[in-house]
KOLDOKE-316378 format. One line per 5 residues: number of its first residue (from 1); for each residue z, y, x of N, C-alpha, C. Coordinates in pm, whole numbers, padded with zeros to 5 digits. Atoms other than C-alpha are relative to their C-alpha. Layout:
N
NUM) Z,Y,X,Z,Y,X,Z,Y,X | ...
This chain:
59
1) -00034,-00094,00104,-00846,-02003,-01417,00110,-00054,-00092 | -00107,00082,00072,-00607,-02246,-01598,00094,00025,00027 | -00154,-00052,-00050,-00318,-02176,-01363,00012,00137,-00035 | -00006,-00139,00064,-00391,-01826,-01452,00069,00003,-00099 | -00080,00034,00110,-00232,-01915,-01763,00111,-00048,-00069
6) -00152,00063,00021,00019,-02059,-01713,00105,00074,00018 | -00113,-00064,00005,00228,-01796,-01694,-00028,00168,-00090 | 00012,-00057,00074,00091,-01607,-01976,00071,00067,-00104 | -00054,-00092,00120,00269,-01304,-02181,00184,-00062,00091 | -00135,00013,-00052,00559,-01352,-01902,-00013,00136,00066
11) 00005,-00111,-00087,00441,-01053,-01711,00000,-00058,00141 | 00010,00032,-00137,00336,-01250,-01431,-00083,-00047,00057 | 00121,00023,-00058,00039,-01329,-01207,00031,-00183,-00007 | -00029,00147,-00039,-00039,-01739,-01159,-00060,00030,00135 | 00000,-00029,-00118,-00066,-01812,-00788,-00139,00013,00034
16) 00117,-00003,-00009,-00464,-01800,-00781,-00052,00099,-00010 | 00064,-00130,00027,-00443,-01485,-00962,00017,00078,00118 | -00089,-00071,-00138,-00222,-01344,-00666,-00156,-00024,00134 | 00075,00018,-00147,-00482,-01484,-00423,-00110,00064,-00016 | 00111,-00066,00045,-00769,-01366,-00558,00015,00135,00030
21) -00026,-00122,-00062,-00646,-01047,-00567,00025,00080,00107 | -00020,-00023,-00169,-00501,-01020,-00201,-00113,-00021,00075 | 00090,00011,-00062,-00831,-01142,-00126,-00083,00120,00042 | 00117,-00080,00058,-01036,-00910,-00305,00063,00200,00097 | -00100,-00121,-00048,-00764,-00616,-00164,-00022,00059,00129
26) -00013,-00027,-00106,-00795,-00719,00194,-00151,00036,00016 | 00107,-00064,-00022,-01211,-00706,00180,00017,00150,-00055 | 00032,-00141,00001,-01183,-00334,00068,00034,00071,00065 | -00050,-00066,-00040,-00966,-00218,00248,-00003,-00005,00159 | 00027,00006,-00150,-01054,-00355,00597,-00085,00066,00061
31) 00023,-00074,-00049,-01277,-00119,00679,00056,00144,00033 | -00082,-00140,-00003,-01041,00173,00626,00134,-00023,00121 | -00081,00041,-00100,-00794,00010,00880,-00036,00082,00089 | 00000,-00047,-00121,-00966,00120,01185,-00007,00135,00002 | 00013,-00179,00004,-01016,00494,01037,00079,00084,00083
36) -00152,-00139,-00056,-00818,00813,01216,00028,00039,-00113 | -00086,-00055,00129,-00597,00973,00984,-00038,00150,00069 | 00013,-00082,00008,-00732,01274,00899,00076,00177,00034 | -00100,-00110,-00018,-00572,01614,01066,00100,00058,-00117 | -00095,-00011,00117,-00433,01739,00755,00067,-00066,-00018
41) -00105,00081,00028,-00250,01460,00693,00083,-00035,00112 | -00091,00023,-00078,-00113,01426,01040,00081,00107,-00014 | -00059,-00155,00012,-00022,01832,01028,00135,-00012,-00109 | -00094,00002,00082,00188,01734,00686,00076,-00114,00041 | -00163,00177,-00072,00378,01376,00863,00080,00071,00075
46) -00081,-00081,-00084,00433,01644,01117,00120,00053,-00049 | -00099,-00136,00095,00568,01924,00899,00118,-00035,-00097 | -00070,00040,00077,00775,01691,00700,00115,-00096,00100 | -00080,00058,-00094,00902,01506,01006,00157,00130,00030 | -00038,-00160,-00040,01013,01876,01147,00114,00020,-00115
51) -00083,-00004,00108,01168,01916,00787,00152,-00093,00022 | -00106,00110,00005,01408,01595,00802,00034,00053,00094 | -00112,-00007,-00107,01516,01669,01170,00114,00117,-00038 | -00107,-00062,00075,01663,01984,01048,00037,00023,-00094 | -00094,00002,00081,01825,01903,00771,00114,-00088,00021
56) -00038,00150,-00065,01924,01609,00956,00156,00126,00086 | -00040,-00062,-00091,02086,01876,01169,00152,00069,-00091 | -00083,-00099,00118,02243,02100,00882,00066,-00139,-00094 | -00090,00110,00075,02423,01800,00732,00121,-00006,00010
């Protein structure tokens, strides 16, 4: 917690804080890794893909 401090009222993490956090980041989120992405949200990657090509086009 000391190194934590050491870079106090700079606006900046100390390297422990950083780890901690990436730690704490990767247990939450590793179960959501293997999820499917929900239809709706593929339907709008789609629909927005679709979008760019033609404008891509009309340029």
């Amino acid at each position: 917690m000391a190194g934590d401090r050491q870079n106090f009222g700079t606006g900046q993490l100390g390297k422990a804080a950083q780890i901690r956090i990436g730690r704490r980041l990767r247990q939450i989120y590793r179960p959501l890794v293997g999820e499917p992405i929900p239809d709706d949200c593929t339907d709008l990657i789609l629909a927005l893909r679709r979008k760019e090509r033609e404008q891509g086009r009309l340029a």
